[in-house]
C-alpha positions in Angstrom: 83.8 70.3 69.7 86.6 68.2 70.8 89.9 69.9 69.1 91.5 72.5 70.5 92.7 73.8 66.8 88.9 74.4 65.7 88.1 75.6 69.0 90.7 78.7 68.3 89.6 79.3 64.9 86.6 80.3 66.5 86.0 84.2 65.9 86.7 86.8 68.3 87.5 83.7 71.2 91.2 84.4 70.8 90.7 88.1 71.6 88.0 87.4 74.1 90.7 85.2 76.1 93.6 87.4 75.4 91.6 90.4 77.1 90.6 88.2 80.5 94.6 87.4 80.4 95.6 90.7 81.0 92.9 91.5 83.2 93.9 88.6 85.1 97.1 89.3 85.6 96.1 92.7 86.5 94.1 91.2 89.4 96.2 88.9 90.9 99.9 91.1 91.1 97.3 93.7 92.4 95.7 91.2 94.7 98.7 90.6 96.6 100.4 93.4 96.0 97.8 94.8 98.3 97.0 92.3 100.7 101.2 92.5 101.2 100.7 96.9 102.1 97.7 96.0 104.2 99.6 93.6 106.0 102.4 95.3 106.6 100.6 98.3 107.6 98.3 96.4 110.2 99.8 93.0 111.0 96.5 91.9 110.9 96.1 88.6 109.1 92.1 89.5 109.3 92.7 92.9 107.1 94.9 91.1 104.7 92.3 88.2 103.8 89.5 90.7 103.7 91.8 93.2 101.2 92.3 90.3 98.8 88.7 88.9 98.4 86.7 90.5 100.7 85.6 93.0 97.7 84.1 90.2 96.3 81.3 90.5 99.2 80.1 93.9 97.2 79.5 92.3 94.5 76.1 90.9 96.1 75.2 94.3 96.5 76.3 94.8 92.8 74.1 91.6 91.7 71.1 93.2 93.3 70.8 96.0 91.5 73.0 95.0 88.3 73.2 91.7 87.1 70.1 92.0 84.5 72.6 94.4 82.6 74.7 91.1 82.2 71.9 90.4 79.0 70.8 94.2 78.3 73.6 95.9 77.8 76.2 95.8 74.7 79.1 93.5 76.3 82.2 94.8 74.6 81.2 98.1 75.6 80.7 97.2 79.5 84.0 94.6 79.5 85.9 98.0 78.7 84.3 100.3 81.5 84.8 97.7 83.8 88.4 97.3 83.0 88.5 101.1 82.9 87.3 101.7 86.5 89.8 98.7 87.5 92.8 100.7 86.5 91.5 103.9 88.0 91.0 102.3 91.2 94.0 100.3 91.5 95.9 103.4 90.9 94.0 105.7 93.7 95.1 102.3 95.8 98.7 103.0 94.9 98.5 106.3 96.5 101.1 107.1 99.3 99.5 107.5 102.8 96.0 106.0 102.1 94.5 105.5 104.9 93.0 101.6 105.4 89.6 102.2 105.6 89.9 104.3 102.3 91.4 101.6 101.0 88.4 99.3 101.8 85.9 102.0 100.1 87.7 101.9 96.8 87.3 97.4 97.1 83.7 98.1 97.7 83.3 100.5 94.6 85.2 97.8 92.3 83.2 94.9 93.7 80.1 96.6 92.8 81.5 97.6 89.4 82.8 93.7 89.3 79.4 92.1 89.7 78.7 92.3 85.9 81.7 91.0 84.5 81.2 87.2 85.2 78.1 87.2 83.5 78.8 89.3 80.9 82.4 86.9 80.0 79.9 83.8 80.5 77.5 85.1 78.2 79.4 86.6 75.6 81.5 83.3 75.8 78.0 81.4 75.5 77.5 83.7 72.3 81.1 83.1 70.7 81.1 79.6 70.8 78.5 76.7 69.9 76.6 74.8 72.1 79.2 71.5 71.9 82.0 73.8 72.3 81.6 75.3 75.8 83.1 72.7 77.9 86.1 72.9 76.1 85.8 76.6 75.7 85.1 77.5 79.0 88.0 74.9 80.1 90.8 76.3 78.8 89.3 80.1 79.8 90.1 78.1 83.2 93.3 76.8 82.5 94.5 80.6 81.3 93.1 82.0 84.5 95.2 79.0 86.2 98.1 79.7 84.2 97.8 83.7 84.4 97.8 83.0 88.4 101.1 80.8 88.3 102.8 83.9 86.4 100.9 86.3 88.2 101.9 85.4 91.6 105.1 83.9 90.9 106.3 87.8 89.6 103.9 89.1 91.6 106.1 87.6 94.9 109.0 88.3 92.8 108.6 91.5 92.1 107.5 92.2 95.7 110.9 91.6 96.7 112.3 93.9 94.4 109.9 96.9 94.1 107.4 98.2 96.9 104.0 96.9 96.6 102.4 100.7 95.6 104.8 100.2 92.4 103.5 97.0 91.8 99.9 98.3 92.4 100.3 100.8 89.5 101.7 98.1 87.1 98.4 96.4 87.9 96.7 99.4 86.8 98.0 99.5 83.8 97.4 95.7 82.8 94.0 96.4 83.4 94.2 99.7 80.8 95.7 97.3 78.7 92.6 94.9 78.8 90.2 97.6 78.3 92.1 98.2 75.0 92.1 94.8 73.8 88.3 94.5 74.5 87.4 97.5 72.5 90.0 96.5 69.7 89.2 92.8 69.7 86.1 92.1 70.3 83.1 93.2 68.1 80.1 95.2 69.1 77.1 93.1 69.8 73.5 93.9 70.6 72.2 93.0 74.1 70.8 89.4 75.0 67.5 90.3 75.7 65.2 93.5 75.3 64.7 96.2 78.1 66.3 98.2 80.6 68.6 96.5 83.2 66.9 97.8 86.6 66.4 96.0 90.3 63.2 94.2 89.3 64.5 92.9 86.5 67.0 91.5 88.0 65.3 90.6 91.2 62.6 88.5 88.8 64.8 86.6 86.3 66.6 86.2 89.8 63.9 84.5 91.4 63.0 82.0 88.6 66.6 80.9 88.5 66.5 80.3 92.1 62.8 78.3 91.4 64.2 75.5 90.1 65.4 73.1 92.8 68.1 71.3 90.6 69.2 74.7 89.4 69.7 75.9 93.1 71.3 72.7 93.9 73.9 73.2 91.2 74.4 76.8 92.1 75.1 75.6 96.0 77.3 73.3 94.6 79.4 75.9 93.0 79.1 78.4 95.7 80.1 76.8 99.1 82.4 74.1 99.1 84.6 76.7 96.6 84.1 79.7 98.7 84.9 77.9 101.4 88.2 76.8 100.4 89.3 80.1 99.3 88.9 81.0 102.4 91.6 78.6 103.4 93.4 80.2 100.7 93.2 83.9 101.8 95.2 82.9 105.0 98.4 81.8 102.6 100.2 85.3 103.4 99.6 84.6 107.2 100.5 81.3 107.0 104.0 81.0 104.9 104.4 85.6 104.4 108.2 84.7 102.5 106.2 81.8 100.1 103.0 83.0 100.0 103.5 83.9 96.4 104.5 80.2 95.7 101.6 78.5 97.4 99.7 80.8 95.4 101.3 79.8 92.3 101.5 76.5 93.1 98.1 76.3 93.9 96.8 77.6 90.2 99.2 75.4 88.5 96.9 72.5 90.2 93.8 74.5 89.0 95.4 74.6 85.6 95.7 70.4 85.4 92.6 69.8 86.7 90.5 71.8 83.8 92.7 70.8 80.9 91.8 66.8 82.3 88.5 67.5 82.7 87.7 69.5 79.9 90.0 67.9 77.1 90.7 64.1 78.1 87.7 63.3 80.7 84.6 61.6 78.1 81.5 64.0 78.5 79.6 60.7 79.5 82.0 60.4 82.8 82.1 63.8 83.5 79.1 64.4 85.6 79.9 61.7 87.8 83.2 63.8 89.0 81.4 66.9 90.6 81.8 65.3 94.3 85.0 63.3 93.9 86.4 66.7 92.9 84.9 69.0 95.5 86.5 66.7 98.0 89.5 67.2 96.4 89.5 70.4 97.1 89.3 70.4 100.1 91.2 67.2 101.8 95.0 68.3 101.5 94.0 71.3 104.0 92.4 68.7 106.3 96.1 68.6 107.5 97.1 71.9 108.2 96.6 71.7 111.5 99.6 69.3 112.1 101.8 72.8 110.3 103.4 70.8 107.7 106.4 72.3 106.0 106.7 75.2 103.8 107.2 72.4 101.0 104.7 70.1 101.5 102.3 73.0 102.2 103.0 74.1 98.5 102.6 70.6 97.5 98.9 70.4 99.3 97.9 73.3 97.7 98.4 72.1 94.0 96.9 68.8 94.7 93.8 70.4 96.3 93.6 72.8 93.4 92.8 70.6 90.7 89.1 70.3 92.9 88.4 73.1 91.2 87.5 71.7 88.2 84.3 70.7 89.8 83.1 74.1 88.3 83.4 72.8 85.0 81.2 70.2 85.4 78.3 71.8 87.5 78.5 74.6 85.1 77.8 72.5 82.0 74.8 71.2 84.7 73.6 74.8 84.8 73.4 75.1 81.3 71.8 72.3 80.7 68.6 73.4 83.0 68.8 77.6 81.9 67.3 78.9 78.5 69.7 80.6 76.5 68.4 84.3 76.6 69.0 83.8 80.7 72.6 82.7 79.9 74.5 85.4 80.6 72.7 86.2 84.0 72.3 82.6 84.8 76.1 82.6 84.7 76.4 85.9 86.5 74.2 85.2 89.5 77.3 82.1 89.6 79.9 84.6 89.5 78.5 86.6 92.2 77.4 84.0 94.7 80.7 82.4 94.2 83.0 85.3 94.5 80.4 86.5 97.8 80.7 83.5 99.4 84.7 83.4 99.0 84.7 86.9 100.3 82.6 86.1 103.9 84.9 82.9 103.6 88.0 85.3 103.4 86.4 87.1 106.4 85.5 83.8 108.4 88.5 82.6 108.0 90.5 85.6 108.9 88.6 86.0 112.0 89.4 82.3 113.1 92.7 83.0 112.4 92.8 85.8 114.1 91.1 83.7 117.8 93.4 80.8 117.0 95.9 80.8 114.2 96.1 80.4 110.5 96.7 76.7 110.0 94.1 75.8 112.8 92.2 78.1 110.2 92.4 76.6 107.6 91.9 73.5 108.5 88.4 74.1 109.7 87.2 76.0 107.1 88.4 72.8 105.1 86.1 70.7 107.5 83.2 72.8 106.3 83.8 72.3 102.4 83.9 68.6 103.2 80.7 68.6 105.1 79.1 70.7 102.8 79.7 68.5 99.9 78.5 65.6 101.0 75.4 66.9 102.5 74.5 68.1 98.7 75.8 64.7 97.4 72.6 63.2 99.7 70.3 65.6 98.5 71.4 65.5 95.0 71.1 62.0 94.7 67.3 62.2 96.1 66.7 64.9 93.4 67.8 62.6 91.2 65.1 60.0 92.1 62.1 62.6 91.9 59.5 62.1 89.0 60.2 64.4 86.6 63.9 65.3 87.4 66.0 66.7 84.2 63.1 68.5 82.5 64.6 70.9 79.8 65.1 74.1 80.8 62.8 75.2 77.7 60.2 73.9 79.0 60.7 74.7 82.6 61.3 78.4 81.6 57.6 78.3 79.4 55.8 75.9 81.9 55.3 73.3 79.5 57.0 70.7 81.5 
């Protein structure tokens, strides 16, 4: 699937995306709505990069004990509750004189609710669309995610200026009521993945035989830690710029948003595996130069550029695909979700610590060093993979142990 015209006259995909938009939205006006109120209540650039991702970190917990359900349980049904809980807990956030550390319970309680829903999008996206279509598919969910951020932050900093950030914490709320509507109106009720309950062993053995596979955990480090580690460069934006922070944000998903609409609509599928390290460098080279404190304008330039890195995704998730069987789909895609969004989150806090010793471009521009590092460490070991007998068995036969 190569048009974008029979890609959208796929059933229940317009819905699907129309849903994440709002719920997007939702999260990132909320995200810094909050992380703004934290800040200004503490002054404490560690607080304020922990309140915007550190939830994230919960969702390990979450994956421990929940990501099975992302394949045994009805998806419309669970993309509703966990909208649901969203908007009930951004609106306890918006509360007057909550205290911080109440505030940090409520993140924990969403992250754990939040470790289902990447793989129950990736899997119900895996279901919508057919096999050649989830490149392209799963590309411009990226590019609305990239787009919903521009908007999102833009009026998110916007509004910020013109309404107090508990009033822009309950408009969050109700974007996510919203989404929760549109998933129970738009989408239609599906039977779970795969038979049996969703419990801790379950998900602690399918788990495991993910994680068995050596090119399946390269791919999944690959996803996870030059990403994370980057975000946590990008936590320190209200720190580092407070009056544009909502512009670097913006700026920054408008780069996310070029780099997945070229990678997943004019990049040839033959070429596109040879981009996963070109573009994790990317990502993290523009910050390389924080250090020197370049201006509030080329810092919003830096962050676009370094943005479109994250397309890398793309590619190593069409890599994961390639080695999982479909009926592991959905938590093959979760367990991605979850070590990604964790690893951002103990980025967040890394990086909020070191800015904390030292200061937020000096920050950021180690935490850059890492994701460079990082990257080409697993280029060295991928390529060795590469030249194993045996390398690239299908994940059929891996999953059976006829390979």
């Amino acid at each position: 699937m190569r048009s974008y015209r029979t890609l959208f006259r796929t059933p229940e995909y317009t819905p699907f995306l129309l849903s994440f938009a709002v719920y997007a939205a939702a999260q990132t006006i909320g995200g810094l709505a909050l992380a703004t109120l934290v800040y200004r209540a503490t002054g404490s650039p560690l607080l304020s990069a922990v309140s915007m991702f550190g939830p994230q970190l919960a969702q390990l917990l979450g994956a421990a004990f929940l990501l099975s359900g992302a394949d045994r349980l009805p998806p419309r049904a669970i993309l509703t509750v966990i909208s649901l809980a969203f908007a009930a807990g951004t609106a306890v956030l918006a509360l007057p004189g909550l205290p911080v550390w109440a505030v940090f319970v409520v993140l924990l309680l969403q992250g754990l609710v939040a470790s289902l829903g990447g793989g129950v999008r990736g899997g119900l996206m895996n279901e919508i669309l057919p096999k050649d279509g989830y490149v392209l598919g799963r590309s411009v969910f990226n590019m609305l995610w990239g787009l919903v951020q521009v908007t999102g932050f833009a009026t998110g900093g916007a509004l910020l200026t013109l309404l107090s950030p508990r009033v822009c914490l309950l408009l969050a709320a109700a974007f996510y009521a919203a989404s929760a509507l549109v998933n129970h109106v738009g989408l239609t009720p599906r039977p779970p993945r795969s038979a049996g309950r969703p419990s801790f062993s379950a998900t602690w053995s399918t788990n495991a035989l993910l994680w068995s596979s050596r090119p399946r955990r390269l791919a999944y480090l690959g996803l996870w830690v030059p990403n994370g580690l980057v975000v946590g460069s990008d936590s320190l934006y209200v720190s580092y710029a407070p009056a544009a922070a909502g512009t670097m944000y913006a700026c920054g998903a408008l780069g996310m948003f070029v780099g997945d609409m070229a990678v997943g609509r004019l990049v040839p599928p033959a070429l596109r595996p040879r981009l996963a390290t070109p573009l994790r460098l990317l990502l993290a080279a523009p910050y390389l130069f924080f250090v020197l404190r370049p201006s509030v304008a080329l810092s919003v330039v830096a962050a676009a550029v370094a943005s479109v890195g994250f397309a890398a995704s793309l590619v190593l998730q069409e890599r994961l695909m390639s080695l999982t069987p479909d009926e592991l789909a959905g938590q093959a895609l979760g367990l991605h979700t979850t070590g990604m969004v964790a690893l951002q989150g103990i980025s967040a806090v890394l990086a909020g610590t070191l800015a904390q010793l030292t200061s937020p471009a000096t920050a950021m521009t180690l935490m850059a060093t890492a994701s460079v590092a990082v990257t080409l460490t697993l280029f060295v070991l991928e390529r060795r993979e590469e030249r194993q007998p045996g390398a690239g068995v299908p994940a059929a036969a891996e999953a059976t142990g006829t390979g």
